[in-house]
Backbone as JSON, one array per atom type, in Angstrom:
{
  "sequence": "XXXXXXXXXXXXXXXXXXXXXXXXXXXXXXXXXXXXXXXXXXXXXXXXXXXXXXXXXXXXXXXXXXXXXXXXXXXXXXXXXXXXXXXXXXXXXXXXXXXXXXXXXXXXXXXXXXXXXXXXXXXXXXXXXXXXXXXXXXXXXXXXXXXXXXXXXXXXXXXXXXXXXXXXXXXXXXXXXXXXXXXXXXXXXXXXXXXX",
  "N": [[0.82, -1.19, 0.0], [2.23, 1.51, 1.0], [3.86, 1.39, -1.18], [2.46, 1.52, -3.16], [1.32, 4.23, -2.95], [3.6, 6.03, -2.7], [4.2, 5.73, -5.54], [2.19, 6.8, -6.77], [2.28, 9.58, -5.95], [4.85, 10.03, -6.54], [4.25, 10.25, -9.68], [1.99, 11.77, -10.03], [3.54, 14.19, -9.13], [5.56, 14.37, -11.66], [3.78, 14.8, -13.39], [2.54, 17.35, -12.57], [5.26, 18.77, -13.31], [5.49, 18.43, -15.94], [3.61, 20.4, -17.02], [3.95, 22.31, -16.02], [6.41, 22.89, -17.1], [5.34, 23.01, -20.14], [4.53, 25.52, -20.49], [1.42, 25.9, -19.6], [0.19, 25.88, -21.61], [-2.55, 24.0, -23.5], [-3.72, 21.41, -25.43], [-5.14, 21.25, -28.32], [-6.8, 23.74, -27.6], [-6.97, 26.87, -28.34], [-5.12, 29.89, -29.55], [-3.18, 32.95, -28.98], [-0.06, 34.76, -30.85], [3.09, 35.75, -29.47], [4.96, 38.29, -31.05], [6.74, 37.31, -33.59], [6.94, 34.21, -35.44], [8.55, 31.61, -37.21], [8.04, 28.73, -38.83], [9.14, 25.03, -37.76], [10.25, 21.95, -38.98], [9.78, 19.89, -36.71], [10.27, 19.74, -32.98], [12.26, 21.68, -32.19], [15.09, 24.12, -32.97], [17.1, 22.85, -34.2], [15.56, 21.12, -36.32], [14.26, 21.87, -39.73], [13.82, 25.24, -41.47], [10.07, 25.69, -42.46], [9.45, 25.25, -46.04], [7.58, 28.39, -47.67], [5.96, 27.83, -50.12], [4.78, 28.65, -52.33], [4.98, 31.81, -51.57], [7.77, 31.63, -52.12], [8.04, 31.29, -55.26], [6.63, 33.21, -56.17], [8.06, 35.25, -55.0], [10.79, 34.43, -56.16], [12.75, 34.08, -54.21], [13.95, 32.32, -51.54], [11.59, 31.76, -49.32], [9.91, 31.82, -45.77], [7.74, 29.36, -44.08], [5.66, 30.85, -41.32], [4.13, 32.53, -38.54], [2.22, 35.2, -36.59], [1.49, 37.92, -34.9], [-1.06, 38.26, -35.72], [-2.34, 36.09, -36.42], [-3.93, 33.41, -34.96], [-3.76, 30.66, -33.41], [-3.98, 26.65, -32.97], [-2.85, 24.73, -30.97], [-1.56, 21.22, -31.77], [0.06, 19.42, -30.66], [2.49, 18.94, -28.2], [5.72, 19.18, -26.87], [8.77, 19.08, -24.94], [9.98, 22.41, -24.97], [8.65, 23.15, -27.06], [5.84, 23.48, -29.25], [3.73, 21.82, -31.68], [1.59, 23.8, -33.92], [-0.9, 24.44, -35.71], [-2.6, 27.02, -38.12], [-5.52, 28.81, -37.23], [-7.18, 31.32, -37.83], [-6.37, 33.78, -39.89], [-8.32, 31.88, -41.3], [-7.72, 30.99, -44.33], [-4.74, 30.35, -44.35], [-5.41, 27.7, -42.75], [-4.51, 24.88, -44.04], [-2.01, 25.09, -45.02], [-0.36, 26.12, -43.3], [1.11, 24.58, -40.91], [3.08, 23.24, -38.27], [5.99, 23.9, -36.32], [6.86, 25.57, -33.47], [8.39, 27.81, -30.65], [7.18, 27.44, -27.35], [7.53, 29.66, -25.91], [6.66, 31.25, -27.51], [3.98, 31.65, -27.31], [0.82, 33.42, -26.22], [-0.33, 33.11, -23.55], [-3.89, 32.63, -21.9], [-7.29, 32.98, -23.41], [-7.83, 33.34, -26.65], [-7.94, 35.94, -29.18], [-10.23, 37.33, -31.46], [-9.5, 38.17, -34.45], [-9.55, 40.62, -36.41], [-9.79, 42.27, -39.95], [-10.18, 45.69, -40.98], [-11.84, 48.37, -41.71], [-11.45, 52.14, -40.16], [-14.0, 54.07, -39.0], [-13.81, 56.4, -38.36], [-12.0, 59.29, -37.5], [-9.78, 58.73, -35.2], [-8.31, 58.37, -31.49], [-5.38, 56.46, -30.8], [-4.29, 54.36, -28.07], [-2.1, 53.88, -25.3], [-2.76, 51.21, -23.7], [-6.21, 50.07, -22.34], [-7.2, 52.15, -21.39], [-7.99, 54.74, -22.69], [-6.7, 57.0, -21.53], [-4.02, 57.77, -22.21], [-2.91, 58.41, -24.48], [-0.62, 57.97, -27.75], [-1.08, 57.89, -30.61], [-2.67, 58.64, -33.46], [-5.75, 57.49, -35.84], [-6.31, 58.04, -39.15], [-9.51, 57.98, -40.68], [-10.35, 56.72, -43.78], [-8.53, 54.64, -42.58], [-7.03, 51.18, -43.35], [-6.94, 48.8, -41.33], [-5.35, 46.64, -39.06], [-7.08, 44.31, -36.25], [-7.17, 43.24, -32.81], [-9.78, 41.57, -31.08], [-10.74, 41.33, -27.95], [-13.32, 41.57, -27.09], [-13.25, 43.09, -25.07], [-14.69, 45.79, -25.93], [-12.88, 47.43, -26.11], [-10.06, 47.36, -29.08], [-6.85, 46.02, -29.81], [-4.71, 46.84, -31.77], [-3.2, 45.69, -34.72], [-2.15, 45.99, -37.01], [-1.24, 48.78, -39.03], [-1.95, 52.69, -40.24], [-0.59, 54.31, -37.98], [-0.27, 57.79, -37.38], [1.8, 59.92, -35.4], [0.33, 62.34, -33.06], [0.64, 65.0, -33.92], [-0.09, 64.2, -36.08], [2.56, 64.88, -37.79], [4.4, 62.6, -38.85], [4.2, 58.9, -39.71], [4.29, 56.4, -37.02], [6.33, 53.86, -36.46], [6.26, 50.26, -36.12], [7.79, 49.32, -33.7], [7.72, 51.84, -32.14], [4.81, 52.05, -31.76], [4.39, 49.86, -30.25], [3.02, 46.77, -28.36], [0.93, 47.09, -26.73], [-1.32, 48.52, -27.86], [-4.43, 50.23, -28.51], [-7.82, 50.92, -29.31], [-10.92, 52.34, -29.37], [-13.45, 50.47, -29.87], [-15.71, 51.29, -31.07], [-14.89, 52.78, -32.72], [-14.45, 51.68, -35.29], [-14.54, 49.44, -38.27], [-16.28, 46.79, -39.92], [-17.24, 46.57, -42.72], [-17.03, 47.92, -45.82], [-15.49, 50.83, -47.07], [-16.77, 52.08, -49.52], [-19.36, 50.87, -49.16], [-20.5, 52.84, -46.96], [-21.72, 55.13, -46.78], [-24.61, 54.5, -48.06]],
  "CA": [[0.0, 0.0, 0.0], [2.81, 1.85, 0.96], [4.56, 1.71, -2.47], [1.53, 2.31, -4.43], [0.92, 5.9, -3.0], [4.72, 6.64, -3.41], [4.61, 6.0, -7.05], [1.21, 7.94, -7.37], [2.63, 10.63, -5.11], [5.47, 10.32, -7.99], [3.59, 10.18, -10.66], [1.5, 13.36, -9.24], [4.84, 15.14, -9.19], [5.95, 14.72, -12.53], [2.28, 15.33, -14.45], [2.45, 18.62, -12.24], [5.79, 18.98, -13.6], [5.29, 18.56, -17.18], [2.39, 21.26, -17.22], [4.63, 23.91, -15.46], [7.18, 23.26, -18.61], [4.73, 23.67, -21.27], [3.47, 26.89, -19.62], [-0.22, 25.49, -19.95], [-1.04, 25.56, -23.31], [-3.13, 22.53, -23.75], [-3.38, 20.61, -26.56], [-6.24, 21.63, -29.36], [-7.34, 25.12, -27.56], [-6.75, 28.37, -29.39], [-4.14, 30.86, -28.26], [-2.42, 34.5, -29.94], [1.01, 34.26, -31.22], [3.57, 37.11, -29.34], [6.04, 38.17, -32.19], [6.14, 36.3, -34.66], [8.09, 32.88, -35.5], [9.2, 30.68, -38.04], [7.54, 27.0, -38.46], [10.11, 24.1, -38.3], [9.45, 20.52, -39.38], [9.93, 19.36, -35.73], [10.18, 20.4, -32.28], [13.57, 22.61, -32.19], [16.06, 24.3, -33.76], [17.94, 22.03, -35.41], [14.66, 21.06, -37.58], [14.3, 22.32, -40.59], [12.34, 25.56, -41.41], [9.46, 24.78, -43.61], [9.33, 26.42, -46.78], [6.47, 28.64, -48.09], [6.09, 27.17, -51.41], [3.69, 29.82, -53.24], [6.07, 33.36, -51.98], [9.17, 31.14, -52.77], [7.79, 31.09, -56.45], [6.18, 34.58, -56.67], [9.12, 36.14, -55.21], [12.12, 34.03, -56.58], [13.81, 33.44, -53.35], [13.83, 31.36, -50.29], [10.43, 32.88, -47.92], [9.4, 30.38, -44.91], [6.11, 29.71, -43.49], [5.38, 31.95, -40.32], [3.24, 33.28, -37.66], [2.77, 36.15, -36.12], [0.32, 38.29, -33.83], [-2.32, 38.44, -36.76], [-3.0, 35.0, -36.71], [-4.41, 32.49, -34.01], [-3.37, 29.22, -33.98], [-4.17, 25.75, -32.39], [-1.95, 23.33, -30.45], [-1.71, 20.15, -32.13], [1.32, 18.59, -30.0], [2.96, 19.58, -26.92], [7.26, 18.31, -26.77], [10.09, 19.75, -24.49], [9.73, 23.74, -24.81], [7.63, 23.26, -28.3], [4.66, 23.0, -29.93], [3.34, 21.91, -32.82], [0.84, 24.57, -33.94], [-2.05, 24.84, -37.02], [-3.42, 28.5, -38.28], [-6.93, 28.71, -37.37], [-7.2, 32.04, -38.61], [-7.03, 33.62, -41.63], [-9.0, 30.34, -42.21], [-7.08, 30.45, -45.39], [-3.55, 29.64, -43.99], [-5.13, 26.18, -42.12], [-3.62, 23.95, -44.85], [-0.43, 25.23, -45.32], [0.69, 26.54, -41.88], [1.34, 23.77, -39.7], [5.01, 22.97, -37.83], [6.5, 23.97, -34.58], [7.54, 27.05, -32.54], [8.52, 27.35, -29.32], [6.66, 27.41, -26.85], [7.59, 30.99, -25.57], [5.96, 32.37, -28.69], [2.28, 31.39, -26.98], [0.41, 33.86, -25.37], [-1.78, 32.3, -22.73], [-4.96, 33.01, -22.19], [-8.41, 32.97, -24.6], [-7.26, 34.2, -28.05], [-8.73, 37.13, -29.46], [-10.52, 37.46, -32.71], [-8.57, 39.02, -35.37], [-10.54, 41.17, -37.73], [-9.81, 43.59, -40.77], [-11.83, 46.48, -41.31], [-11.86, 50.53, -41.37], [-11.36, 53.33, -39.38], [-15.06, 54.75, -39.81], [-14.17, 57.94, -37.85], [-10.64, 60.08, -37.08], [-9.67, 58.4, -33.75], [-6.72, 58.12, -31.27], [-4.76, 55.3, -30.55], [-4.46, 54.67, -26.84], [-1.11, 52.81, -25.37], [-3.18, 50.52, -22.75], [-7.11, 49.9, -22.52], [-7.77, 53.05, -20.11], [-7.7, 56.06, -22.96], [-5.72, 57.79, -20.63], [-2.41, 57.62, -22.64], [-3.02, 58.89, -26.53], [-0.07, 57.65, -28.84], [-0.89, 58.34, -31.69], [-4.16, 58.78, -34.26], [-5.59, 56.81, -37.07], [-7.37, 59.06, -39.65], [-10.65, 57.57, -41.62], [-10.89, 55.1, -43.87], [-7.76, 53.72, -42.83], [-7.29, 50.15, -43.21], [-6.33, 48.32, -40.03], [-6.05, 44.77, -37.86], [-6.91, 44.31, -34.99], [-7.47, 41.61, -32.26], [-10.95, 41.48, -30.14], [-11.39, 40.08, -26.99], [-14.75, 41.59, -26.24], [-13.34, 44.32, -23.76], [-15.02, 46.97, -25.97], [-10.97, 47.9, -26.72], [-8.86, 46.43, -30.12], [-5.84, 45.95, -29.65], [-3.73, 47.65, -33.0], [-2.19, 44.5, -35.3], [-0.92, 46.92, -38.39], [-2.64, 50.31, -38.94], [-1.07, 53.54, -40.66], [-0.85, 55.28, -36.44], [0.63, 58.79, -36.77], [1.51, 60.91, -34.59], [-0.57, 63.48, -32.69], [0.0, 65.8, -34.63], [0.08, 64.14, -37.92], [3.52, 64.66, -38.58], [5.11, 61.19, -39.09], [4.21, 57.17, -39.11], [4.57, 55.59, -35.92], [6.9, 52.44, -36.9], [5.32, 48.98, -35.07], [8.07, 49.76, -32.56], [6.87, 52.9, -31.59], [3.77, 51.8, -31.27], [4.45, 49.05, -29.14], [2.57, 45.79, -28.14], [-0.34, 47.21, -26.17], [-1.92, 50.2, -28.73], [-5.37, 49.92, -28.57], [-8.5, 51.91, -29.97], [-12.57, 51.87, -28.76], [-14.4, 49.3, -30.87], [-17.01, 52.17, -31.86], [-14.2, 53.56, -34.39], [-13.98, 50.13, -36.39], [-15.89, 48.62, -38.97], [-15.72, 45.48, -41.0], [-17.98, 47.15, -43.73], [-16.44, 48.81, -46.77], [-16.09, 52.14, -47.28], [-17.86, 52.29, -50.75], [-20.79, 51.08, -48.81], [-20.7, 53.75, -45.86], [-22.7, 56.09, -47.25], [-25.3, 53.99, -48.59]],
  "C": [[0.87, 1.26, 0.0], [3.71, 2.89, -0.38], [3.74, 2.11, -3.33], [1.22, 4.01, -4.36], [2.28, 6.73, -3.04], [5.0, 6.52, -4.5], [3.28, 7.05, -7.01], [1.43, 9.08, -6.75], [3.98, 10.96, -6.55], [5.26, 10.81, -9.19], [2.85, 11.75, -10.71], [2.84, 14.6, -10.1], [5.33, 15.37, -10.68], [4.73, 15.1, -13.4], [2.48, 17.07, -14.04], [3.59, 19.25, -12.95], [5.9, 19.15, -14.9], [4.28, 19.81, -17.5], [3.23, 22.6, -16.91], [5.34, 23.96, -16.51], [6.76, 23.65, -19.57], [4.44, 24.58, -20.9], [2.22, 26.87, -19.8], [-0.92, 25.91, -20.56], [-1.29, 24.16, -23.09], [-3.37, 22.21, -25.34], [-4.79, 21.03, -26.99], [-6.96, 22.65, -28.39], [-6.15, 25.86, -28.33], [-5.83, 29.5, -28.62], [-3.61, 31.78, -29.54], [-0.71, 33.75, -30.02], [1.87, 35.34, -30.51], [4.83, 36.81, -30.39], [5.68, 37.62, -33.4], [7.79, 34.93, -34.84], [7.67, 32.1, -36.52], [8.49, 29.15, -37.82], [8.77, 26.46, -39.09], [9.37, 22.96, -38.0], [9.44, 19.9, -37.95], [10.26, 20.15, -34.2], [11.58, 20.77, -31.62], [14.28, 23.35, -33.16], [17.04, 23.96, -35.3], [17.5, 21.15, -37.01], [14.82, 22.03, -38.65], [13.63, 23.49, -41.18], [11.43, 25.22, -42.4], [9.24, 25.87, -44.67], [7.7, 27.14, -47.5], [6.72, 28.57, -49.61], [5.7, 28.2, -52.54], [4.52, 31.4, -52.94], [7.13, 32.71, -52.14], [8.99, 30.92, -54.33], [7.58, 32.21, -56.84], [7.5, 35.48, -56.52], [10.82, 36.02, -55.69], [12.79, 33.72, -55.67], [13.45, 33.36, -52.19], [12.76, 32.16, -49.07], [9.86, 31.59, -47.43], [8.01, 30.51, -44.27], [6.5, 30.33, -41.69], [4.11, 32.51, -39.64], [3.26, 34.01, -37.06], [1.56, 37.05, -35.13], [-1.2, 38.72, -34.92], [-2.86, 37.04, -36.99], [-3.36, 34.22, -34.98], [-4.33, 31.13, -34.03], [-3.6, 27.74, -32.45], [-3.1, 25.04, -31.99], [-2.63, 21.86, -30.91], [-0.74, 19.24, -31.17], [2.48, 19.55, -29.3], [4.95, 18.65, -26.68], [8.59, 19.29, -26.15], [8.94, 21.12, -24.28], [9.08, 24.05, -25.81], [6.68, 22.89, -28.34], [4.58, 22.94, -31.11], [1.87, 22.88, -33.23], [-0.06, 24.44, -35.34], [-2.69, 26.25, -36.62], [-4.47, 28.02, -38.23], [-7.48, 29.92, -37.75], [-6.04, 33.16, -38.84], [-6.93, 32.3, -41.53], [-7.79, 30.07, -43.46], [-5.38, 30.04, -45.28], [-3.76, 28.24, -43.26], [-4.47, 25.6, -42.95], [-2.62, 24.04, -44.53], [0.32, 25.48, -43.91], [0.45, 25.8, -40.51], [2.86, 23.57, -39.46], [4.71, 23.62, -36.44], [7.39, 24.88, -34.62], [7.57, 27.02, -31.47], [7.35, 28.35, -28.72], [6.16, 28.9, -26.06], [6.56, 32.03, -26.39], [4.4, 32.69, -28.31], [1.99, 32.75, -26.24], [-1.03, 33.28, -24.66], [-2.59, 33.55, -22.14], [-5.94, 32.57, -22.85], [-7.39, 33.93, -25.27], [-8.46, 34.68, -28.29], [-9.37, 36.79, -30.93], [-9.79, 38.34, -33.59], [-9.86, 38.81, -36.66], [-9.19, 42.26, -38.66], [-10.34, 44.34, -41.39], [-11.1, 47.62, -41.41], [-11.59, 51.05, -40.42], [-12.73, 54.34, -39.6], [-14.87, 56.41, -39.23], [-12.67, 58.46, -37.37], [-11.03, 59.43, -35.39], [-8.6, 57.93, -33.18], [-6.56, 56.75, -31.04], [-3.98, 55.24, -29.16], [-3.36, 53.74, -26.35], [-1.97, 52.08, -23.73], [-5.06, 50.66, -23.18], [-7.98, 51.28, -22.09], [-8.18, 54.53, -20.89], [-6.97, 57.21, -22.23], [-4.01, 58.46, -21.32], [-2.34, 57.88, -24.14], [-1.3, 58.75, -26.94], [0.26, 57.76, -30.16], [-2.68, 58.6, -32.18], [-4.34, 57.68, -35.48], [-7.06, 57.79, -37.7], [-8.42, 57.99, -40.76], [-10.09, 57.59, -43.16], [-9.89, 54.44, -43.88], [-7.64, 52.29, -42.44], [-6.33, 49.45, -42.1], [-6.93, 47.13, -39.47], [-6.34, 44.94, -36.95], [-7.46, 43.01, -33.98], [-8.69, 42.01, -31.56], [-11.09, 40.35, -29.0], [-12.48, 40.41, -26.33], [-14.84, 42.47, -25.36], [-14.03, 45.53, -24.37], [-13.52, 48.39, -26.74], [-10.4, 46.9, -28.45], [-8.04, 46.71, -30.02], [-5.48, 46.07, -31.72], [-3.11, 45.99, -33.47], [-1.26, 45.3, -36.45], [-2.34, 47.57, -38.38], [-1.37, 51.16, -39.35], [-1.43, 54.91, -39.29], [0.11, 56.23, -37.13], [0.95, 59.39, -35.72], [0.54, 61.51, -34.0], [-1.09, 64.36, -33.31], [0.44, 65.77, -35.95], [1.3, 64.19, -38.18], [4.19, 63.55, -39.02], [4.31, 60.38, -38.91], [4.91, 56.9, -37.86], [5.1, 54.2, -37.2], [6.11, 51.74, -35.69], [6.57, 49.04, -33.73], [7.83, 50.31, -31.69], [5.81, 52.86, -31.03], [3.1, 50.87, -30.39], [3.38, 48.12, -29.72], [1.21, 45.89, -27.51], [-1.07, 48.53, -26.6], [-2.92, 49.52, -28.78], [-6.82, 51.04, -29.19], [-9.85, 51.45, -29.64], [-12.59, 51.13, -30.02], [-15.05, 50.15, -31.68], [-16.42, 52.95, -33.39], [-13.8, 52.31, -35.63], [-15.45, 49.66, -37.08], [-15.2, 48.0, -40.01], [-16.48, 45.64, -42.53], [-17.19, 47.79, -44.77], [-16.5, 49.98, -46.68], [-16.92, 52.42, -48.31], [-19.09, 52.33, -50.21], [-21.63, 52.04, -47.63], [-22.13, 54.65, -45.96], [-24.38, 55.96, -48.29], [-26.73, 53.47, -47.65]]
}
């Protein structure tokens, strides 16, 4: 009796242990990508990356498949400090963009929705959720990503942010990781049809 609850007392220990390594992504939920990274055929380094077949043709030379904070992607397989990952959106990268990135690249949590739409109205660009902190502006009808998780906020994916006062582009440096903008200035509608 003894020995059976020191192996399951074992056993315990390392399940708990394996979960703290993956940083608890689980296997087939949905999660954001931070950065972006490179798919390789296997789970490290020393794999291979995989090539993107269709811009290695259009553009003549060597372009690899990739993910990045515009997409959302599934855990298929959990190994060491990797995962194997599938795009779940853009829908239209599931096929092609499967392989393995590490594990670091995950951001845990619920993943957001990633839309692309308009700017239906001149509005700032806020560095946190709070409007408190203006950044920059994005002027009408410009076209912009962004992620949704329902707070009422989008979080900025690519957008043409200037300045305050208009003079320059904010580079995606500049504009950091947490630029965000009310919901009420977005729309997934065309502009042609605005005014209709």
């Amino acid at each position: 009796m003894r020995r059976v609850l020191i192996l399951t007392l074992i056993a315990c220990l390392f399940i708990q242990s394996a979960f703290a390594d993956n940083g608890d992504v689980i296997i087939g939920e949905r999660y954001d990508v931070l950065g972006s990274a490179v798919l390789r055929s296997g789970p490290g380094e020393k794999f291979d990356k995989k090539i993107n077949k269709k811009a290695t043709e259009m553009l003549g030379k060597k372009e690899y498949l990739s993910v990045d904070e515009s997409t959302t992607i599934r855990i298929l397989k959990i190994e060491n400090k990797w995962v194997e990952i599938q795009v779940e959106e853009p829908n239209w990268l599931r096929e092609s963009h499967i392989g393995w990135i590490p594990i670091k690249k995950i951001r845990l949590g619920a993943s957001t929705k990633k839309l692309e739409g308009w700017i239906k109205q001149n509005c700032l660009v806020y560095k946190g959720k709070n409007g408190n902190n203006p950044i920059g502006t994005l002027a009408k009808p410009a076209s912009v990503g962004v992620a949704d998780d329902g707070s009422g906020w989008l979080k900025i994916i690519h957008g043409p942010v200037t300045t305050i006062s208009k003079s320059k582009y904010l580079t995606t440096k500049e504009i950091g990781e947490d630029a965000y903008i009310e919901s009420s200035n977005f729309t997934t509608e065309m502009p042609a049809k605005w005014n209709k």
